[in-house]
C-alpha positions as CSV (number, residue, x, y, z in Angstrom):
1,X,-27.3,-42.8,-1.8
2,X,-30.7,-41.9,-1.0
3,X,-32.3,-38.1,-1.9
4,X,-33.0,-38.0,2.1
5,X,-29.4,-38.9,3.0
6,X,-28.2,-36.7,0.4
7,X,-30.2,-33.7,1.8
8,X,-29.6,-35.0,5.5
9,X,-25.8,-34.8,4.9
10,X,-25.7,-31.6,2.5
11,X,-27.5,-29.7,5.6
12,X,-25.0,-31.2,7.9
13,X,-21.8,-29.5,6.1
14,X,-24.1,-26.3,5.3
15,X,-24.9,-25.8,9.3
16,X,-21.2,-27.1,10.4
17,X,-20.0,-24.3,8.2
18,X,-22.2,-22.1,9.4
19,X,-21.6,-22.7,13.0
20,X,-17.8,-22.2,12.3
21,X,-18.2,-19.2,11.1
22,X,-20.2,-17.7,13.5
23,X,-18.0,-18.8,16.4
24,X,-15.0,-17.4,14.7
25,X,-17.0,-14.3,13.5
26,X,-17.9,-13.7,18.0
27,X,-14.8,-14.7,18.5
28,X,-13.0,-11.8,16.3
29,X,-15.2,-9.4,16.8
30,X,-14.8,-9.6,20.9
31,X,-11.1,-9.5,20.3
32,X,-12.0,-5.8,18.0
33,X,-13.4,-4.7,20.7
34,X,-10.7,-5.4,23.1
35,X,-8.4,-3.4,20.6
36,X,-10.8,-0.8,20.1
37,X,-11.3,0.3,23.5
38,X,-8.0,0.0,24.4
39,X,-9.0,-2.4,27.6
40,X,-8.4,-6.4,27.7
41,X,-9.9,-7.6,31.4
42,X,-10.1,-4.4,32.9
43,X,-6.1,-4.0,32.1
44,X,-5.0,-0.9,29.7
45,X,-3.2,-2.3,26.8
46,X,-0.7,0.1,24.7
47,X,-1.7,1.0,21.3
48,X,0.8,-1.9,19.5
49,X,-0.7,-4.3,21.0
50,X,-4.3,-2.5,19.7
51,X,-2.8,-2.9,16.5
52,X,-1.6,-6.2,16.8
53,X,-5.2,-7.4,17.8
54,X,-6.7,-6.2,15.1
55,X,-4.3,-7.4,12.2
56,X,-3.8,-10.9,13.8
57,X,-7.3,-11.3,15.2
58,X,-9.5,-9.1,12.9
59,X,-7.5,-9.8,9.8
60,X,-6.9,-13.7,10.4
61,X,-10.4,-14.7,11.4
62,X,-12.3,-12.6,9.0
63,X,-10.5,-14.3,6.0
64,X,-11.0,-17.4,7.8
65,X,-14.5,-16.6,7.8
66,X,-14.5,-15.5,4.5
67,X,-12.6,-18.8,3.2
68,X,-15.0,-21.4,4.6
69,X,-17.7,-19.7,3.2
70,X,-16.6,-19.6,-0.3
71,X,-15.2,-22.7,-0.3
72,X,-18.8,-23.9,1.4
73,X,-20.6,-21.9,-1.5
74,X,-18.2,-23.9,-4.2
75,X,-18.3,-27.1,-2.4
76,X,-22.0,-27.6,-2.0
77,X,-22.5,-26.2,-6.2
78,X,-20.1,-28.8,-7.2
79,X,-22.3,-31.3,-5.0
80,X,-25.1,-30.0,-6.5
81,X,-24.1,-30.7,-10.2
82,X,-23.3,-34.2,-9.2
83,X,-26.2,-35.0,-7.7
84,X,-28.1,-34.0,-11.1
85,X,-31.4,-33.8,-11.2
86,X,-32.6,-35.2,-7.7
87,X,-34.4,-33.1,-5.3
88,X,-31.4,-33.1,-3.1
89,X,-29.1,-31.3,-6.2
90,X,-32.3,-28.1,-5.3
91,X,-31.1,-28.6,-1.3
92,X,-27.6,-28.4,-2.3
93,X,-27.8,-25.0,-4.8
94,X,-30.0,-22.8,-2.4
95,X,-26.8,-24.0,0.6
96,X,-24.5,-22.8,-2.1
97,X,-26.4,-19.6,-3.2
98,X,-26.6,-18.6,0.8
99,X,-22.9,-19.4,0.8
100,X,-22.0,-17.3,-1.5
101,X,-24.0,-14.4,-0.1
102,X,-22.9,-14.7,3.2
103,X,-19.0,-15.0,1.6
104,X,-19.6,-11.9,-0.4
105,X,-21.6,-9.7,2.5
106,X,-18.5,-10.9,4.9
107,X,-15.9,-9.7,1.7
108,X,-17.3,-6.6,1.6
109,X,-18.0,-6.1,5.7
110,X,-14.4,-6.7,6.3
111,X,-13.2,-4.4,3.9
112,X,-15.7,-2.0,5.6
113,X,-14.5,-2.8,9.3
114,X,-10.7,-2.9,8.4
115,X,-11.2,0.8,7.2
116,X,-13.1,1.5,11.1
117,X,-10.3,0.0,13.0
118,X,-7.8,1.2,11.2
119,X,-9.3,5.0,11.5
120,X,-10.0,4.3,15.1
121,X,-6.5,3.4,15.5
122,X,-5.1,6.4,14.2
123,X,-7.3,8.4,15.7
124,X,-5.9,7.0,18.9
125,X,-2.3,7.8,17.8
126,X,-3.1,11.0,17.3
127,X,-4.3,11.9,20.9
């Protein structure tokens, strides 16, 4: 295979990734806010379901998120090593580096949001 397919298709998985990712990343994130507010369509939701939202949606589609990133980051490194010393194995490492950012900046952002919902929650019980 050519260095310009190589690079053509190494970009193709990179931006299919990332597209995935940020659909699911609106996707959850809409859904938080649903459970956060407390409203779904204009319609009051009770707090269980709140919580419910936020384990199954938050939860689920963040490691989701998560997942295809790291396994984008290890994917496109091992790609990378096999192409050798091309130009395309340079394409294939910088993919890999951003995916490993982005799967580390969503690790710790989760963990960061999970501790927001979950004190939002609360606070909610409380009133």
């Amino acid at each position: 295979m050519s260095d310009f397919y190589a690079v053509i298709l190494l970009l193709a998985i990179f931006f299919a990734g990332l597209a995935t990712g940020g659909y699911l990343s609106r996707t959850m994130y809409k859904r938080c806010d649903d459970a956060l507010s407390g409203m779904v369509n204009g319609v009051r939701i009770p707090l269980e379901s709140r919580w419910r939202f936020v384990v199954h949606d938050y939860v689920g589609h963040s490691m989701g998120v998560t997942m295809i990133a790291g396994v984008g980051a290890e994917g496109l490194y091992v790609a990378g090593q096999a192409l050798g010393e091309s130009p395309a194995a340079i394409v294939a490492y910088v993919c890999a580096l951003v995916s490993a950012a982005f799967f580390f900046f969503n690790l710790l952002l989760g963990i960061i949001w999970m501790r927001h919902f979950v004190s939002v929650l609360r606070q909610a019980e409380a009133d």
